[in-house]
LUMKOLMI-784784 format. One record per residue (C-alpha): x, y, z; residue in three letters. Coordinates in pm, whole numbers, padded with zeros to 5 digits, always signed. Layout:
LUMKOLMI-784784
XYZALA ...
***
This chain:
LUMKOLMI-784784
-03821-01038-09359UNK -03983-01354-09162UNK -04343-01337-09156UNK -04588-01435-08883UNK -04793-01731-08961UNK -04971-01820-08606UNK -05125-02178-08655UNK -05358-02357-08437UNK -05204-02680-08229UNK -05399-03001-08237UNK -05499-03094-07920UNK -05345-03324-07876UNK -04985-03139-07947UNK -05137-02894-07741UNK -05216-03068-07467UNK -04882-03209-07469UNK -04704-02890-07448UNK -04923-02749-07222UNK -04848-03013-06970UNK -04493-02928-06970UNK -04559-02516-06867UNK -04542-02425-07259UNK -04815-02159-07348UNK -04827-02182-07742UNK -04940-01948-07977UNK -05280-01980-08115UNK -05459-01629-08121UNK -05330-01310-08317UNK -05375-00974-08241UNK -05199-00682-08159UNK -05121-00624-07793UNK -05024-00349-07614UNK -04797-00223-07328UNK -04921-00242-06967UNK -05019+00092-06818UNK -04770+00346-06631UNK -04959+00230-06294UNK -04913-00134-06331UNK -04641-00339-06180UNK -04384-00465-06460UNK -04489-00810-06537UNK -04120-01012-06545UNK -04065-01396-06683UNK -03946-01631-06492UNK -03588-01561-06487UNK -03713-01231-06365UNK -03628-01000-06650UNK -03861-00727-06775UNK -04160-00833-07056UNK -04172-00507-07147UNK -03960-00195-07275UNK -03904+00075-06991UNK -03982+00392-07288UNK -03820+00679-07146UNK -03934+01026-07089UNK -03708+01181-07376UNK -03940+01519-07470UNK -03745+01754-07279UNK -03426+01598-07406UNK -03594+01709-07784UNK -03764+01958-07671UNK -03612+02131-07372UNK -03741+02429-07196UNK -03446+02552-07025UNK -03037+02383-07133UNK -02735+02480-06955UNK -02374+02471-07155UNK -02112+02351-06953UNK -01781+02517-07033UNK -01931+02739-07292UNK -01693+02987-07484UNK -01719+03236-07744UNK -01317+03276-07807UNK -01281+03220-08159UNK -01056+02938-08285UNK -01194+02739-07953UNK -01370+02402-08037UNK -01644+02471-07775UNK -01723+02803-07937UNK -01856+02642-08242UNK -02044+02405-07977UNK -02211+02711-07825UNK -02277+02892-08105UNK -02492+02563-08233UNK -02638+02514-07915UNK -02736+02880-07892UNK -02903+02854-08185UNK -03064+02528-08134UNK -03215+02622-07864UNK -03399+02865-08048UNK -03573+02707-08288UNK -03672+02481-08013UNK -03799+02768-07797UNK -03500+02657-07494UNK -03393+02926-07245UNK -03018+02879-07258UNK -02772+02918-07019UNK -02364+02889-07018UNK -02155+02816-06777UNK -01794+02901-06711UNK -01596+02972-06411UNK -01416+03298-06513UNK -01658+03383-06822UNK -01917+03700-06710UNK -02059+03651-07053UNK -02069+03418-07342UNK -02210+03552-07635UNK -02440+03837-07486UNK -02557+03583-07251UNK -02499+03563-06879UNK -02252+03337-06772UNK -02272+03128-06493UNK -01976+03024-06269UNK -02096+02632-06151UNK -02351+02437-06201UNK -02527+02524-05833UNK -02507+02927-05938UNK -02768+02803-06237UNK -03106+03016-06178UNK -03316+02724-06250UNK -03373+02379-06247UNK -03257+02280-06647UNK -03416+02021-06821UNK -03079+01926-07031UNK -02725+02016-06959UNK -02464+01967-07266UNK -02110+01892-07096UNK -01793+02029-07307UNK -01554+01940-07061UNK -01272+01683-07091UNK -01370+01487-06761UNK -01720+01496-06721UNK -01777+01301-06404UNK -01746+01556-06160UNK -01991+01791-06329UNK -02211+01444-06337UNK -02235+01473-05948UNK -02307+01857-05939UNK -02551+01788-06200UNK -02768+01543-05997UNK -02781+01733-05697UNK -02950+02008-05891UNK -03220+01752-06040UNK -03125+01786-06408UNK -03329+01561-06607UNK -03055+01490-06932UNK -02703+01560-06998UNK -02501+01506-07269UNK -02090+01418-07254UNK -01892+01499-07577UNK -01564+01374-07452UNK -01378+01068-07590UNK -01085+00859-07424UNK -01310+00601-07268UNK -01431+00241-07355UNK -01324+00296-07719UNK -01007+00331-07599UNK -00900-00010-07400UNK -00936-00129-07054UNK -00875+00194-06920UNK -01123+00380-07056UNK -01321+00109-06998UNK -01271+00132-06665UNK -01330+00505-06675UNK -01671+00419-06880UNK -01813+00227-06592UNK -01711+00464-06259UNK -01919+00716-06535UNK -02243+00470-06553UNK -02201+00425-06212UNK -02268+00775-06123UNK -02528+00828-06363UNK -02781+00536-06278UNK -02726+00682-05879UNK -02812+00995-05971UNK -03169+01036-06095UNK -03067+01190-06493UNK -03027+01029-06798UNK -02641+01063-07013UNK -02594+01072-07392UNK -02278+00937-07423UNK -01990+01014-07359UNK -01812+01016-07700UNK -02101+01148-07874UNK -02151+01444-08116UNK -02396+01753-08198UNK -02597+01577-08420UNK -02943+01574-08187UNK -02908+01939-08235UNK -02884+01977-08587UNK -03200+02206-08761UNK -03426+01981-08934UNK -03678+02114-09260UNK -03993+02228-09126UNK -04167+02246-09449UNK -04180+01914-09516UNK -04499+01682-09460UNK -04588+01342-09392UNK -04448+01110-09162UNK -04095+01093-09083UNK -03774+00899-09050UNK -03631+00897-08678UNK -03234+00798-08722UNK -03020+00646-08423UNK -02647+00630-08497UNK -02396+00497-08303UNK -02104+00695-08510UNK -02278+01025-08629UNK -02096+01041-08960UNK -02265+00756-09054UNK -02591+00903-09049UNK -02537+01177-09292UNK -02669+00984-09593UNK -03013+00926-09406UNK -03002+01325-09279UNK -02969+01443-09630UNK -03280+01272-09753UNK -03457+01640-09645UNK -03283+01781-09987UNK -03482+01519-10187UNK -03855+01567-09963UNK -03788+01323-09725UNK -03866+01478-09356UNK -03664+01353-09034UNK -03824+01428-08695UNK -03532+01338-08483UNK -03153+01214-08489UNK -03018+01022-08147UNK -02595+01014-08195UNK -02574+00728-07865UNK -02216+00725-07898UNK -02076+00498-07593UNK -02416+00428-07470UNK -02282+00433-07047UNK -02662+00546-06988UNK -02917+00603-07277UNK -02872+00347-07545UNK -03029+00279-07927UNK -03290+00029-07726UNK -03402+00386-07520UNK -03423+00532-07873UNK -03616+00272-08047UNK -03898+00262-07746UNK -03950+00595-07778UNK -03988+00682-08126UNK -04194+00398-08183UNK -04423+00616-07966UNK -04377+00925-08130UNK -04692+00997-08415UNK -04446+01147-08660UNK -04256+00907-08695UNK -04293+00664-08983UNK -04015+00466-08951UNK -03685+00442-08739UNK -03344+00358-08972UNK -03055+00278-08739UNK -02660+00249-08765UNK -02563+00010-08520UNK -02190-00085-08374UNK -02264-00263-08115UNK -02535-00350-07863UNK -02534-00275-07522UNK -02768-00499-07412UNK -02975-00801-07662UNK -03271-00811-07460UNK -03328-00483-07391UNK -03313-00399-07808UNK -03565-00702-07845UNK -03823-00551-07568UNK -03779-00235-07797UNK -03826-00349-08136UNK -04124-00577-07983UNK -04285-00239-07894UNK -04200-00078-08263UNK -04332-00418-08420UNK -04635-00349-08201UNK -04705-00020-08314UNK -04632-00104-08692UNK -04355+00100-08646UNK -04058-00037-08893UNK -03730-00049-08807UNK -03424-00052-09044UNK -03101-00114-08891UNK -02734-00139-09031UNK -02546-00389-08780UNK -02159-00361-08800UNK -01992-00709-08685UNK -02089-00952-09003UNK -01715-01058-09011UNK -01430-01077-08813UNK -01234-00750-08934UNK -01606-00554-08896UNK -01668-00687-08547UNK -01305-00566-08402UNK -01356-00235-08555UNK -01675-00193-08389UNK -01525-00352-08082UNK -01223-00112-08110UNK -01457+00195-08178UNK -01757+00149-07904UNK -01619-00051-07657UNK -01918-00277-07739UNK -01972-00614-07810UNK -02070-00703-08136UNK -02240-01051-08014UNK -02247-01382-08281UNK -02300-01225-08569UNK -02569-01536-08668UNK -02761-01445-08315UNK -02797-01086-08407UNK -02940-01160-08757UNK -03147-01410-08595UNK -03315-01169-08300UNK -03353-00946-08566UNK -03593-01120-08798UNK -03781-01261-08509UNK -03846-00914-08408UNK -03918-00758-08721UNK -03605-00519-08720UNK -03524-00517-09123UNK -03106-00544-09150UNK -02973-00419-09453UNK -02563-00342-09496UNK -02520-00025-09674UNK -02589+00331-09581UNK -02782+00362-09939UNK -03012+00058-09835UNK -03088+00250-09542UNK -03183+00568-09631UNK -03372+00414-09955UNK -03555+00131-09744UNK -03649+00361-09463UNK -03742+00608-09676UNK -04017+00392-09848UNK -04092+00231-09505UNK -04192+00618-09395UNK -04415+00719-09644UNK -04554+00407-09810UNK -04955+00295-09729UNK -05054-00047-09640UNK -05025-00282-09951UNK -05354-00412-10071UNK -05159-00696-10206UNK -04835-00883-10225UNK -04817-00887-10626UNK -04520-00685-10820UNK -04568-00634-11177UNK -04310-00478-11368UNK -04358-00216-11635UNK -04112-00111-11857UNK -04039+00045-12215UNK -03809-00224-12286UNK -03834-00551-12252UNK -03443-00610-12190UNK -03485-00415-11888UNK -03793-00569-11761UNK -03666-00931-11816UNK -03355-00832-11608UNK -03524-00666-11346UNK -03779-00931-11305UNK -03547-01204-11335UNK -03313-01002-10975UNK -03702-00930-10808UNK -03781-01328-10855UNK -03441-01438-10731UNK -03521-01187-10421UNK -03819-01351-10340UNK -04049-01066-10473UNK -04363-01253-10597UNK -04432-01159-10983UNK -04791-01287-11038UNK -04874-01329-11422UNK -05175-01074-11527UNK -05503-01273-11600UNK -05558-01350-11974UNK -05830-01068-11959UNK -05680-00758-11823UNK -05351-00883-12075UNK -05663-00814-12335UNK -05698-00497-12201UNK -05349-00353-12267UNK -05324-00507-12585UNK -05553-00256-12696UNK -05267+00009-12628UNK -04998-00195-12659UNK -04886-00403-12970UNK -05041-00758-12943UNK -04637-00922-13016UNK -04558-00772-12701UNK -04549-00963-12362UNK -04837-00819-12090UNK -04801-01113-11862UNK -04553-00989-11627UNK -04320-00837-11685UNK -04528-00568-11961UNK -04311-00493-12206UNK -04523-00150-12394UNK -04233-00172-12690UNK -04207+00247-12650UNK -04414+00436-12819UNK -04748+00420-12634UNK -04567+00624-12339UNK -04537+00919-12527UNK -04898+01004-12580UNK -05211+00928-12393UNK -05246+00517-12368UNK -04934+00569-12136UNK -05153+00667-11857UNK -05401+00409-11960UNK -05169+00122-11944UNK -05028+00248-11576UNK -05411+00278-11469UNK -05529-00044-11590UNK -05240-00208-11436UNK -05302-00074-11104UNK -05683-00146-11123UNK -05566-00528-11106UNK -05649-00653-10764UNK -05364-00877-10757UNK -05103-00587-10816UNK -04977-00449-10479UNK -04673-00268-10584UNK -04615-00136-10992UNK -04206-00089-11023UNK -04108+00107-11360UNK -03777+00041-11430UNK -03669+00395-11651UNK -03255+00279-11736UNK -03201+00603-11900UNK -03338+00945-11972UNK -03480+00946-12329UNK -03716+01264-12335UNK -03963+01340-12448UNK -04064+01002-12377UNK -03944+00896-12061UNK -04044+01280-11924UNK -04374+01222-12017UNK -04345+00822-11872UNK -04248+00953-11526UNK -04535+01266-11502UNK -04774+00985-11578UNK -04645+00749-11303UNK -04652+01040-11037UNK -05038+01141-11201UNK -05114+00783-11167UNK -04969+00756-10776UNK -05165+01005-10660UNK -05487+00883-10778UNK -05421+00560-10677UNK -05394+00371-10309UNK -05105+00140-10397UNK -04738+00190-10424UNK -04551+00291-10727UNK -04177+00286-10738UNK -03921+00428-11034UNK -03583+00374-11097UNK -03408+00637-11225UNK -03092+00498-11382UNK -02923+00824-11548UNK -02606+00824-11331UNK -02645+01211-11405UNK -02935+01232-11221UNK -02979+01647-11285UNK -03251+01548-11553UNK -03557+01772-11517UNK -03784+01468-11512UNK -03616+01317-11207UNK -03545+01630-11021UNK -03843+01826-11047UNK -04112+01520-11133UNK -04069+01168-10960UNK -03862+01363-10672UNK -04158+01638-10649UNK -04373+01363-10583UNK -04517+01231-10238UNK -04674+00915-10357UNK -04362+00793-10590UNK -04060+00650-10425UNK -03755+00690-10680UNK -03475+00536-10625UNK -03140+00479-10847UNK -03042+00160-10859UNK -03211-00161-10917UNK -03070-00358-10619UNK -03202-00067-10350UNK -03516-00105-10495UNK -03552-00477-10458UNK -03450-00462-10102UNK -03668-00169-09990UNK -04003-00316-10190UNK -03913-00676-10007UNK -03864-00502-09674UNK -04202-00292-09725UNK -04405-00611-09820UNK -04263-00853-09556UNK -04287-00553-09283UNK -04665-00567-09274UNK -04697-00883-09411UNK -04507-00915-09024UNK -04662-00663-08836UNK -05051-00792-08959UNK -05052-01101-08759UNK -04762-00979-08507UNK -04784-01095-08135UNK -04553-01005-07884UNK -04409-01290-07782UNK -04348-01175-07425UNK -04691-01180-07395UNK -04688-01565-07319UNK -04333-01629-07195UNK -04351-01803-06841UNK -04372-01598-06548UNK -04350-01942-06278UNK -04160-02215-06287UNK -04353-02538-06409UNK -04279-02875-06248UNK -03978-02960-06507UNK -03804-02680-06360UNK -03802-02843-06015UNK -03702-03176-06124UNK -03420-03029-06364UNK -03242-02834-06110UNK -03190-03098-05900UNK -03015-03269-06209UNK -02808-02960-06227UNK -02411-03034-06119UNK -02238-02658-06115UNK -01948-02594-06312UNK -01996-02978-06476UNK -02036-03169-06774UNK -02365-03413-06762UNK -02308-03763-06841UNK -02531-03876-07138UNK -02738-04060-06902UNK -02787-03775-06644UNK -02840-03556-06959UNK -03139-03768-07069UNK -03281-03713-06760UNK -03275-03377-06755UNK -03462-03403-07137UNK -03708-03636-06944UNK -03725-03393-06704UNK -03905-03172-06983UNK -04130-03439-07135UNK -03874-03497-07460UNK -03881-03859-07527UNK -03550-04043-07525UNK -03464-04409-07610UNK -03564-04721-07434UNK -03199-04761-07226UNK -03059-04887-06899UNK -02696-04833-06732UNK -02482-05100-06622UNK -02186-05163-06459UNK -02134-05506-06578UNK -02150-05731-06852UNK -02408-05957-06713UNK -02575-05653-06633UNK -02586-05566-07028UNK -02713-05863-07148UNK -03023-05838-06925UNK -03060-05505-07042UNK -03056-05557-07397UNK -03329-05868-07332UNK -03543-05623-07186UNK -03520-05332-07399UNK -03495-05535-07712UNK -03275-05651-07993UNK -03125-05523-08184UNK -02917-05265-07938UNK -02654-04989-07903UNK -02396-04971-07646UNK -02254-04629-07534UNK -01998-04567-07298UNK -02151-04270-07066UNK -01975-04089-06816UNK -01926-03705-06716UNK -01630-03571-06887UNK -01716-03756-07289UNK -01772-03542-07542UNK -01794-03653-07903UNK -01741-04064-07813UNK -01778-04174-08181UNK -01431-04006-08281UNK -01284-04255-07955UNK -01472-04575-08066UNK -01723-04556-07744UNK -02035-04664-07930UNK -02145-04986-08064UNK -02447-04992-08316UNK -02639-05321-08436UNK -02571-05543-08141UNK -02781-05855-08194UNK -02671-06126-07934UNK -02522-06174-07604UNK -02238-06224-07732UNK -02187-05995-07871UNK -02308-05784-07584UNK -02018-05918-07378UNK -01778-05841-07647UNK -01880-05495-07645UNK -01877-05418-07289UNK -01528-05517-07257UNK -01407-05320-07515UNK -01549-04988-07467UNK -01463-04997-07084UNK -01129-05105-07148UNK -01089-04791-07423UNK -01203-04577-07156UNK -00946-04706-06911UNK -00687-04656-07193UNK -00809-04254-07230UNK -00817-04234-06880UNK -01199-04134-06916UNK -01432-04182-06632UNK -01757-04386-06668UNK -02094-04406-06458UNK -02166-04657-06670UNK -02243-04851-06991UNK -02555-04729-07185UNK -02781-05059-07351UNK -03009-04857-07584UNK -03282-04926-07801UNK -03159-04933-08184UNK -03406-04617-08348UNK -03286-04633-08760UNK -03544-04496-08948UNK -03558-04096-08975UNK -03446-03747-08998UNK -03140-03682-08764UNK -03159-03331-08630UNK -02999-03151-08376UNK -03150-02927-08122UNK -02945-02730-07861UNK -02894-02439-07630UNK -02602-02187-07586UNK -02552-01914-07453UNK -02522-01578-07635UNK -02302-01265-07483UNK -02537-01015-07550UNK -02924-01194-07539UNK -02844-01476-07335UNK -02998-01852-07393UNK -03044-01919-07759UNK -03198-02203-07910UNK -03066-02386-08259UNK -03262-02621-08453UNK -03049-02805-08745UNK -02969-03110-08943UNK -02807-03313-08708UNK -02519-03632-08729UNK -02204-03677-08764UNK -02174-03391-09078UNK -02341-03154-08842UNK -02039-02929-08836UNK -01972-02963-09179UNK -02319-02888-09347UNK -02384-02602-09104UNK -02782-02597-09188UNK -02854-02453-08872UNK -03174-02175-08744UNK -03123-01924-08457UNK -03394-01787-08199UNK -03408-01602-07877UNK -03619-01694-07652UNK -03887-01680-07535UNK -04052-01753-07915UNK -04380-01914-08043UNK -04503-02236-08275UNK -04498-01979-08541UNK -04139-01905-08471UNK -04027-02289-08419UNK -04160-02391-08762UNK -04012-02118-08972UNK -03669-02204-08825UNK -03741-02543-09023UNK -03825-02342-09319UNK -03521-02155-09293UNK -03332-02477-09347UNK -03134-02549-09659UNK -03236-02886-09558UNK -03588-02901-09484UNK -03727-03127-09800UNK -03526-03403-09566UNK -03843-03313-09361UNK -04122-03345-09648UNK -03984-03704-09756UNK -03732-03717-10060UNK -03692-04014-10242UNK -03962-04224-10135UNK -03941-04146-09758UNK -04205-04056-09591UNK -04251-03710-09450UNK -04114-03695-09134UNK -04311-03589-08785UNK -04267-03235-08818UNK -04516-03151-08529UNK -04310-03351-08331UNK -04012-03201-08392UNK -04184-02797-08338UNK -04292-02996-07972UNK -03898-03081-07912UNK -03798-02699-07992UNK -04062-02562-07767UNK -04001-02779-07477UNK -03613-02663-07480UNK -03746-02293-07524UNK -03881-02385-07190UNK -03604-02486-07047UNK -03317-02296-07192UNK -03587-02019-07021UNK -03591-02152-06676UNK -03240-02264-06626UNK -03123-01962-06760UNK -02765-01947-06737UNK -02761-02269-06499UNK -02718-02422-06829UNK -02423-02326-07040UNK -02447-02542-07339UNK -02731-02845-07437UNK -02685-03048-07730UNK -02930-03334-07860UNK -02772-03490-08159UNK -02935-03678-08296UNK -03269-03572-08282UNK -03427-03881-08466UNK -03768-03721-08590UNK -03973-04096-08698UNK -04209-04037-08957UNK -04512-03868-08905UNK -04735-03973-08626UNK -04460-04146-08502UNK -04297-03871-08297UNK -03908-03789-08247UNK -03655-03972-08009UNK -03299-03774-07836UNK -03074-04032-07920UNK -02758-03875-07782UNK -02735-03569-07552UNK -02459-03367-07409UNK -02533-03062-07105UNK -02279-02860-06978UNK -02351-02697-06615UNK -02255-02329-06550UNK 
***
């Protein structure tokens, strides 16, 4: 997970920004939601800055729930349906009432014939009928807060059901109540342990089979508070879920399957109030490839949205992806019930030193950080363990001292070591009585102790007294069974507060008026057009990003002043509204030292263009820039979260190397430079091979200023390319050298 590293702008970088409507980051702290009796702030697009958390306690907690098209027939699908409901509602303390139109009784219970012969206003009404819209009319007219549609045949199934989807939505959002669903299940109604303590996992799935892996954590201690199946999402969606569990005081931690998104900025708003809150979030995201994206597609109804976006938003929120159902349960799990680190150190601790050598050498690859023990404390446990044994990290104890009493002195001195966060005991087998008497004195040792201990259990039995009745017994230990869900879960734990310690909603500082670029931009814009490269300078002008030294002509004559004014030695570019990539077609001429050469030029590229039949404004004369990074820098537009910015090595192998960063707007400094870091590329940045380091500053300005305006044009602007970005060395600033915008 990205961490938040909020630096302070010079002031002169900040002054520059400033001046263009930027706000950067420079304070950190925790913010929090307006109040229910302010006005919604919005940016300056006019979309919310914060999540809308709905009222969902009578959906969870209803006092009064009406079943439409109960039965108790046996052999009926909606008879198992009531028979759950009835008894749902109570353990949840729910008045219940069926309904059926030729049913006196359902179950004991008075049956009622229609929805307006209810004798009270319900606070959720569960629908088991094939075509739920009409009862979606009666419903509203009787103020019912919640419903809930079971029946399929609708977006998951095509354009029809699509179609079908949307006359549904429509009704709902005119109505006053809230829909789960349709195509949704029973799980928000299954009976959750009450005996168990602590705080608890919230799950959202999207298919509620999927979420059985997470639900069954309760057999092994783990409690769950809630479980949201959203199905087709045509009203409440995992965004409404998120909001309001990251509310909830239970709740430790939110794990998430995830087909599709319904909307990108609404899930952002939410996971910006979970990151908040410190509330984690652990999501499974269907769509990484091709074949998983149409299967969501073909199951939801949804789009799945670039796959590279997603990850992106994801990270910059916080939200912790992982891809298998295992990695959920086991990272959420640990998210739940783990306290704060004190520190970021992992030592490893193991009775063989095979197995801690492997298991370091996977938690090092991961990114864990493995700090070696100070020559001291390695003194220490060389008085328990055998001084041929390495105590740096990983501590290799050679066996025997586990099974009698330096065990728990090694575990205790280990933890005592302030630069130990997390102590991971790697136990590949069961070998009692040692390893019984290993894993008692981990769980003695956890619950005396304020910092995390985590065991593998490898025994692919896994019926072993020791990990049944001990480490699973245990509050303060988080087992797991393999070595790789381990890894992942201790990462996501560290880099979640790591995260959430110096988190600031960005929202907090994304424009809310237009700034002066705006105004000179939009009358730049040409609808439905491609930019020539010298209106699409102007537009970067328009925004304070420097561009070459340059003048269009529409002569030769014109050229050589030009290049006598700008100054030798020159390029030439042919620039015009409908060219694209005008290397591949021979339109650009580098190193031009002499008029003669200038002349040459011109002719040539105009008559190529009147060979391709390509329309010019005009002839570029640029100044030549040589020395420095090329980058590229752009905007597009994403299906589900709208503008996005990239930052990347730029040239001509830009499409080759693909060493690209994604973020949503609106983002701060912080964000802008980690995209560099994210870069397979960025030692091009530092200076390799005797270069000097180029101006990253610079560069961060660049990204910000097109935040800014991928923000105000919105989706005026359908595509922005600068490429190359030349970023001069440091001090020195960074020029747009070529630049391509695309009108919507």
């Amino acid at each position: 997970m990205l961490g938040s590293t909020h630096g302070t702008l010079t002031t002169d970088f900040r002054a520059r920004v400033e001046a263009c409507g930027e706000s950067p980051r420079t304070a950190v702290h925790s913010s929090a939601a307006p109040s229910a009796d302010d006005a919604a702030p919005l940016d300056v697009s006019g979309r919310p800055l914060h999540a809308d958390v709905p009222d969902l306690d009578r959906f969870f907690r209803p006092e009064s729930v009406a079943v439409i098209g109960a039965s108790d027939t046996e052999g009926r699908p909606n008879t198992g349906i009531t028979r759950q409901l009835i008894a749902w509602a109570g353990r949840v303390g729910a008045r219940i009432h069926p309904v059926h139109p030729t049913r006196p009784t359902v179950f004991g219970l008075t049956c009622h014939a229609s929805v307006a012969d209810l004798p009270e206003q319900v606070d959720l009404a569960v629908l088991l009928v094939a075509d739920p819209l009409p009862v979606i009319e009666q419903l509203a007219e009787t103020k019912v807060k919640f419903a809930v549609a079971f029946a399929s045949g609708f977006a998951e199934t095509g354009e029809t059901g699509a179609a079908a989807q949307e006359r549904l939505g429509a009704a709902v959002r005119g109505s006053g109540l809230r829909l789960l669903g349709p195509n949704t299940n029973l799980n928000a109604f299954e009976e959750f342990r009450e005996d168990l303590d602590g705080p608890a996992i919230a799950l959202i799935t999207q298919s509620g089979h999927q979420g059985r892996p997470v639900y069954t954590l309760q057999e092994l201690g783990i409690r769950l508070s809630h479980w949201a199946p959203t199905g087709n999402e045509a009203d409440l969606e995992t965004s409404d879920f998120i909001s309001y569990f990251a509310e909830q005081p239970e709740v430790g931690a939110i794990a998430c399957y995830v087909e599709g998104l319904k909307d990108g900025r609404s899930f952002l708003l939410a996971a910006d109030r979970a990151a908040r809150n410190g509330v984690p979030v652990v999501a499974v995201k269907v769509g990484r490839t091709e074949t998983g994206a149409r299967m969501a597609a073909s199951h939801t109804g949804k789009l799945t949205g670039a796959d590279t976006v997603v990850d992106a938003a994801m990270r910059q929120f916080g939200v912790i992806r992982v891809d298998g159902l295992d990695e959920l349960q086991d990272t959420a799990a640990l998210l739940a019930r783990a306290r704060k680190p004190k520190a970021d150190g992992v030592v490893v601790y193991s009775i063989s030193g095979g197995t801690g050598a492997h298991f370091s050498d996977l938690a090092t690859e991961a990114g864990l950080t493995l700090p070696p023990l100070s020559q001291a404390k390695q003194d220490e446990l060389h008085q328990w363990i055998p001084g041929y044994l390495n105590v740096a990290n990983p501590v290799d104890n050679g066996g025997h001292p586990v099974g009698d009493w330096r065990g728990r002195k090694i575990i205790d001195a280990i933890l005592a070591d302030p630069s130990v966060g997390v102590l991971i005991c790697p136990i590949t087998g069961p070998f009692p009585p040692m390893s019984d008497r290993l894993a008692q004195d981990l769980v003695d040792a956890a619950e005396q102790s304020d910092k995390l201990v985590c065991v593998i259990w490898g025994s692919p039995v896994g019926t072993e007294d020791a990990y049944r009745t001990t480490l699973l017994g245990s509050s303060r230990v988080a087992t797991f069974r393999t070595f790789g869900n381990c890894i992942t879960a201790v990462r996501a734990y560290l880099g979640h507060h790591r995260f959430t310690s110096g988190y600031r909603s960005p929202f907090e500082d994304a424009p809310r008026t237009p700034s002066p670029s705006y105004r000179k931009a939009q009358a730049l814009m040409r609808p439905s057009q491609q930019l020539s490269e010298h209106a699409a300078k102007q537009l970067l002008r328009a925004y304070g990003i420097r561009v070459p030294r340059e003048q269009l002509v529409t002569s030769a004559a014109a050229a050589v002043r030009a290049a006598g004014l700008v100054g030798y030695p020159v390029v030439m570019k042919a620039s015009g509204p409908q060219l694209g990539h005008k290397t591949e077609l021979g339109l650009v001429k580098i190193g031009l030292t002499s008029a003669s050469q200038i002349r040459d030029a011109y002719r040539e590229l105009t008559d190529i263009a009147r060979y391709e039949n390509v329309p010019l404004d005009g002839i570029l004369v640029c100044q030549m820039v040589e020395r420095g990074v090329e980058m590229v820098v752009g905007v597009t537009q994403d299906d589900l979260f709208g503008p996005t910015v990239t930052v990347g090595l730029g040239g001509v192998l830009v499409e080759v190397l693909h060493d690209a960063a994604v973020r949503v707007p609106p983002f701060g400094e912080d964000q802008a430079r980690a995209m560099l870091r994210e870069l397979r590329g960025h030692a091009l940045l530092e200076g390799v091979r005797g270069a000097p380091p180029a101006d990253v500053d610079a560069l961060v300005e660049v990204v910000l200023r097109i935040q800014r305006m991928a923000l105000e044009l919105g989706d005026e602007l359908s595509e922005l390319d600068i490429n190359p970005l030349m970023v001069l060395p440091r001090g020195q600033g960074a020029v747009a050298l070529d630049a391509l915008a695309i009108c919507r």
